[in-house]
C-alpha positions as CSV (number, residue, x, y, z in Angstrom):
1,X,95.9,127.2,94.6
2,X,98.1,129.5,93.0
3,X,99.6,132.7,94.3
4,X,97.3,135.5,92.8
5,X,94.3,133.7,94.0
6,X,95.4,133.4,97.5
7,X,96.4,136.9,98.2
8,X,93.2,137.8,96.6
9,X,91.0,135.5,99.0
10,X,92.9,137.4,101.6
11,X,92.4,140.7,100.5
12,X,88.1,139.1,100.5
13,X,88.0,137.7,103.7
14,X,90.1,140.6,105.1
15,X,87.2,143.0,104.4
16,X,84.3,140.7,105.1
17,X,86.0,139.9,108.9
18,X,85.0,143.2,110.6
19,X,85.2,142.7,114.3
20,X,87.5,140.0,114.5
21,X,85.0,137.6,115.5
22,X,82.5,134.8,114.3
23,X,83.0,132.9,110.7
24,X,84.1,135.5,108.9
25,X,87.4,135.7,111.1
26,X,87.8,132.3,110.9
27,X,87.7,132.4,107.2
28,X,90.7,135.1,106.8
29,X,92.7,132.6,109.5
30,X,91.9,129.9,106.7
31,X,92.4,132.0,104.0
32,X,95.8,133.6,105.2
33,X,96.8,129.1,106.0
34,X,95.9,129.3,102.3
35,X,98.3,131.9,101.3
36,X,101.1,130.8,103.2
37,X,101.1,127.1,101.4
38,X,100.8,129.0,98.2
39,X,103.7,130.8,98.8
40,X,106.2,128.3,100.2
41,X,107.9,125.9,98.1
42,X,106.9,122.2,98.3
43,X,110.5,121.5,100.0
44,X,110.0,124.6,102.4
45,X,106.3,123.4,103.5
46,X,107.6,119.7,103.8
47,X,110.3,120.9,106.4
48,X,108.0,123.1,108.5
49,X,105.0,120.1,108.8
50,X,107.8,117.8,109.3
51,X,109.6,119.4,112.1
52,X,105.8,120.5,113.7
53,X,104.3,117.4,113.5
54,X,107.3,115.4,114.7
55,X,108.8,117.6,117.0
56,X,105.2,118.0,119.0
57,X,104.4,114.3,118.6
58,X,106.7,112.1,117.6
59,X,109.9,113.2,120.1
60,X,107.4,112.8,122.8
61,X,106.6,109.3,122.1
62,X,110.1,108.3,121.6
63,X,110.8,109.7,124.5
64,X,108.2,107.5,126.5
65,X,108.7,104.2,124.0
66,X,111.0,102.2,126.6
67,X,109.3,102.8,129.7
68,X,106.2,102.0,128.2
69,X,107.4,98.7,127.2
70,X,108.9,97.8,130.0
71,X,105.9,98.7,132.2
72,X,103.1,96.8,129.7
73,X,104.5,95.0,127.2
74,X,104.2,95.5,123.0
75,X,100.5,95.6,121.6
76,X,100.4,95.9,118.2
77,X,96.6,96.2,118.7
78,X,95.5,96.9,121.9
79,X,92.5,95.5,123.1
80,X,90.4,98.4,124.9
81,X,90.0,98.9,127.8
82,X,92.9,96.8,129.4
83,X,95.8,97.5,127.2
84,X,96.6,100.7,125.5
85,X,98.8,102.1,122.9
86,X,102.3,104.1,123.4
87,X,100.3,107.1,121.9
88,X,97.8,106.6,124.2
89,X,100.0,106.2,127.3
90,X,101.7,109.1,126.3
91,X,99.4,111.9,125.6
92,X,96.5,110.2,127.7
93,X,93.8,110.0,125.0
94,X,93.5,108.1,121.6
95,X,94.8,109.4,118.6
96,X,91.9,110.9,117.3
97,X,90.5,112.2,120.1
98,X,93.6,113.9,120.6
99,X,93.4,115.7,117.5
100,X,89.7,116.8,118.4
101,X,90.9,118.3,121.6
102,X,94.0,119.8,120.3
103,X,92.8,122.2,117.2
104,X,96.6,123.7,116.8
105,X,97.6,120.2,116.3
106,X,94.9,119.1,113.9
107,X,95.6,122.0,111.2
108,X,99.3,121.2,111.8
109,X,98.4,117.7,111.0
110,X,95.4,118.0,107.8
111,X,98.2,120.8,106.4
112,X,101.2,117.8,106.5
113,X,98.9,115.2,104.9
114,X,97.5,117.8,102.3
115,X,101.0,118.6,101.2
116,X,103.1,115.8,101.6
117,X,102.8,114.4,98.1
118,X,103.6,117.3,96.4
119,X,105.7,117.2,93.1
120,X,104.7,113.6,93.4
121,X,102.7,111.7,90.8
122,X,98.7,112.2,92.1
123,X,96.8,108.8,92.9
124,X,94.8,109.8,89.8
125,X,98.0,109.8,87.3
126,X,98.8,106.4,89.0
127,X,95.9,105.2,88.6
128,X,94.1,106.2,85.4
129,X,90.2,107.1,86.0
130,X,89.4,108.5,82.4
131,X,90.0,105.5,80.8
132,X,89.4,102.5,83.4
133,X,86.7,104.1,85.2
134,X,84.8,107.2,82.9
135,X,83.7,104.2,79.8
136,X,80.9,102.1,80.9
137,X,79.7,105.0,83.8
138,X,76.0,105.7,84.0
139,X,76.5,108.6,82.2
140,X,72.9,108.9,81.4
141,X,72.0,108.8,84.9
142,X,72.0,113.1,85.9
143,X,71.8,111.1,90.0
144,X,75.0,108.8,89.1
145,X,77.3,109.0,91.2
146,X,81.7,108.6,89.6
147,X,83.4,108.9,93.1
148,X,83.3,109.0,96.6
149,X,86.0,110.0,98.6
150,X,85.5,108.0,101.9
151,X,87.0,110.1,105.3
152,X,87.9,112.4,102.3
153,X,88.9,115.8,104.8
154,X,89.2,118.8,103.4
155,X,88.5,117.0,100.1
156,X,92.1,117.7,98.1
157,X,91.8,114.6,96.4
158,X,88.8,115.2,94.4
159,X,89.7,118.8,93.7
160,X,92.8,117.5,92.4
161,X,91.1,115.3,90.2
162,X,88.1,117.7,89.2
163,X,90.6,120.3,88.4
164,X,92.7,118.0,86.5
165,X,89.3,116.5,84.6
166,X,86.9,119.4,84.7
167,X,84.7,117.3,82.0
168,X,84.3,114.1,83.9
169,X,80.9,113.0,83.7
170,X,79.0,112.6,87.3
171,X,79.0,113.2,90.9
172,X,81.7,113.8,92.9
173,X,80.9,113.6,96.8
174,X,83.6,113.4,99.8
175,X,82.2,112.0,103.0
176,X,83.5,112.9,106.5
177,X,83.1,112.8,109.9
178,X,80.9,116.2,111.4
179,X,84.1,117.6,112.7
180,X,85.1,118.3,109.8
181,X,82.3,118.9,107.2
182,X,81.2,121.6,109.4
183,X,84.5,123.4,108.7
184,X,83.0,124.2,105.5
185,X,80.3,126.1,106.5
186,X,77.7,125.2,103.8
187,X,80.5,126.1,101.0
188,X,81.8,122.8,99.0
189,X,84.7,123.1,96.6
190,X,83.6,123.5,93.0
191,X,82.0,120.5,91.4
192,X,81.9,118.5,95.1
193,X,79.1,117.6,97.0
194,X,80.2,117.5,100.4
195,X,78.3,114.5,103.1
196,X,78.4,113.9,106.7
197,X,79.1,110.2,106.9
198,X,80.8,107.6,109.4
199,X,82.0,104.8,108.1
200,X,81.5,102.4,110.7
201,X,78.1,102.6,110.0
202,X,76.2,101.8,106.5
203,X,77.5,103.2,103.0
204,X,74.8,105.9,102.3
205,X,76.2,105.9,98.8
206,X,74.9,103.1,96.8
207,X,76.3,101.6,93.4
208,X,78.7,104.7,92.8
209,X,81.4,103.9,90.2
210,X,84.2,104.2,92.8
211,X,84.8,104.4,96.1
212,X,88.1,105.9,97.2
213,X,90.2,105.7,100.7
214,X,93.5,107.7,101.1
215,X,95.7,106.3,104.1
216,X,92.6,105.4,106.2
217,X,93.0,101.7,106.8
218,X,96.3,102.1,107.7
219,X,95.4,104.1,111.0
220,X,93.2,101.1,112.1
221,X,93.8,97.0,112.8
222,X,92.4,94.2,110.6
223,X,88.9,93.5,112.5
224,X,87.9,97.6,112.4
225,X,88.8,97.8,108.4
226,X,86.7,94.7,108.1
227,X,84.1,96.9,109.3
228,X,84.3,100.0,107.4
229,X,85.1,97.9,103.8
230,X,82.7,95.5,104.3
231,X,80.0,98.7,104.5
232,X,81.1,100.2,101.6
233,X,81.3,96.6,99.7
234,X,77.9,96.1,100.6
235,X,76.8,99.7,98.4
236,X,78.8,98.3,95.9
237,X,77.3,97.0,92.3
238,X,78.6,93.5,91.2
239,X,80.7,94.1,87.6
240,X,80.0,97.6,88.0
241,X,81.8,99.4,91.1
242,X,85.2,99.5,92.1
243,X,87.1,100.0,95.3
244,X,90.4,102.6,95.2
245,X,92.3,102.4,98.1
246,X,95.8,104.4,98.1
247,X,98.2,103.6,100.7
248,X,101.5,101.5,100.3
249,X,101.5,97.8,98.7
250,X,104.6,96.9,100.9
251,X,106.5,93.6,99.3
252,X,106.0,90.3,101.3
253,X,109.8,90.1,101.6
254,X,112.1,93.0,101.2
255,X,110.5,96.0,102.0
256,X,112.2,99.3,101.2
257,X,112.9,101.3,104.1
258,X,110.6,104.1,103.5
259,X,107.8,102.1,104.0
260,X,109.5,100.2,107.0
261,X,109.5,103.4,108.7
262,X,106.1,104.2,108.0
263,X,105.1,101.0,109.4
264,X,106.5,101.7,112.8
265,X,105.4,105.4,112.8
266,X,101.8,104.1,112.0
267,X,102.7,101.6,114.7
268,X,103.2,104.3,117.4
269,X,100.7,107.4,116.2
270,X,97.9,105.2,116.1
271,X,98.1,101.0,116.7
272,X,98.0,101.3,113.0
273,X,100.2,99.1,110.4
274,X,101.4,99.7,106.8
275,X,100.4,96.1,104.9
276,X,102.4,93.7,102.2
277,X,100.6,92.5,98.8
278,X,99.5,89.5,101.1
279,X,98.2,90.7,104.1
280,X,96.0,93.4,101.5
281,X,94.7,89.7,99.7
282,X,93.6,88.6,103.0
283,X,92.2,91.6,104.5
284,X,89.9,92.2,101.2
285,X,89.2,88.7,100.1
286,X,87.6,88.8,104.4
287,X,85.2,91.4,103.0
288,X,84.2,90.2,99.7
289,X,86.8,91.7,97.4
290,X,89.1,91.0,94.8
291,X,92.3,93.1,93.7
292,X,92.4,93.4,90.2
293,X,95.9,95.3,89.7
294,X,98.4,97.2,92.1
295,X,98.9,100.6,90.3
296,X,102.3,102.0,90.6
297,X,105.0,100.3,90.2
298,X,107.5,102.0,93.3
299,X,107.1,100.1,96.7
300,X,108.8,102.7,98.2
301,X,105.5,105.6,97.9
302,X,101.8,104.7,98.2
303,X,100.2,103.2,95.3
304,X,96.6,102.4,94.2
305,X,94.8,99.0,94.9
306,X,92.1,98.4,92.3
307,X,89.6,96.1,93.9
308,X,86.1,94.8,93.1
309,X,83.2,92.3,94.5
310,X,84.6,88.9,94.0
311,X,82.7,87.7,90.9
């Protein structure tokens, strides 16, 4: 959102919030968020999530790493409900639950991950829609769906990519959980269709051209992303649909030490675990899939697995 725009949403939701109370003020709190990420550079809205984010959460769980070790052992992966994670013996509820009972904390958290890539390539740069994805689309279906942006938040993904490709032919719908599709209050971005959707439970979207996940199997072990993939390769069209998933593609051997780091931070926010080429093969082959290319070609950011229904 550029500058202009966001002081004039302001100056909108300023007069529309008369009493201080309800939706409306909620909106102007949004709307003045807004504002302030318009306004900061990339490098200065970086340092201020960065410091918020791991000054609140991360210092704490450092701080508690050794004793919890000493006093339980290491799980990886916990198995509920007789072990539990650092996080979890730290701030006494899971990760996300966390987050659902600490709303400071969440928009701290959804503003980091919203603008952490920027001045960074976009997964759709790395990973070219228009011309893998756009020929051979239903485009003669007004119901077909292009892409669906799976525990999509706020939806910046797909507003990235309908802004960067206004003319790309059909739907565009991100899919969350209740907490937060009823943040927006009945008003979807532009061109998006917005759904209530768990995805532990079956793909409501069926034989959509794509199916995208940003950093969401990384917050969870093996057996629970077995779950949530194999549902949305069950909607899935054989030859036809394809699976995006954007997180790192870590080398079996090697790994650079951004995404080392990662690894352990995912390791103590949430049981979670970033994966190598090989342990992605496995994972996906479990639930029917195929990678047809790694896009990207630095190891050391995210890049975009292409996968599809094992022919």
């Amino acid at each position: 959102m550029d500058l202009s725009t966001a002081i004039s949403d302001v100056q909108k939701a300023a007069q529309a919030d008369k009493d201080g109370t309800g939706q409306n003020h909620v909106e102007l709190l949004e709307a003045i968020r807004k504002l302030s990420l318009a306004a900061e550079t990339p490098a200065e809205t970086l340092m201020r999530m960065r410091f918020e984010v791991t000054f609140d959460l991360f210092f704490p769980i450092g701080a508690n790493l050794v004793e919890y070790m000493k006093s339980t052992g290491f799980h990886q992966f916990p198995k509920k409900p007789q072990e539990q994670s650092v996080w979890e013996a730290t701030f006494k509820k899971g990760f996300f639950e966390f987050f659902a009972a600490n709303e400071d904390q969440r928009r701290y958290f959804d503003d980091y991950m919203a603008i952490r890539r920027k001045g960074l390539s976009s997964w759709h740069e790395v990973f070219p829609m228009n011309s893998e994805l756009v020929p051979g689309f239903k485009q003669n279906d007004p119901q077909a769906v292009l892409l669906v942006d799976v525990g999509g938040n706020w939806g910046h993904e797909l507003q990235s990519f309908h802004e960067a490709h206004p003319d790309a032919p059909g739907r565009l719908i991100v899919q969350d959980l209740p907490v937060m599709t009823e943040k927006f209050g009945g008003k979807a971005p532009a061109g998006i269709e917005v759904l209530t959707y768990d995805f532990f439970t079956p793909q409501s979207v069926q034989g959509a051209r794509a199916y995208y996940f940003r950093n969401i199997c990384h917050d969870w072990p093996d057996e629970d992303c077995r779950k949530f993939l194999s549902n949305t390769a069950k909607a899935m069209t054989k030859g036809y649909s394809r699976l995006l998933i954007d997180e790192y593609v870590l080398p079996n051997i090697g790994a650079p030490i951004r995404g080392s780091s990662m690894d352990f931070l995912m390791m103590c926010f949430c049981s979670g675990i970033e994966r190598t080429r090989r342990q992605w093969e496995d994972l996906l082959g479990s639930c029917g899939l195929e990678i047809v290319k790694v896009w990207g070609s630095r190891t050391d950011y995210e890049q975009v697995i292409e996968a599809r229904l094992i022919e």
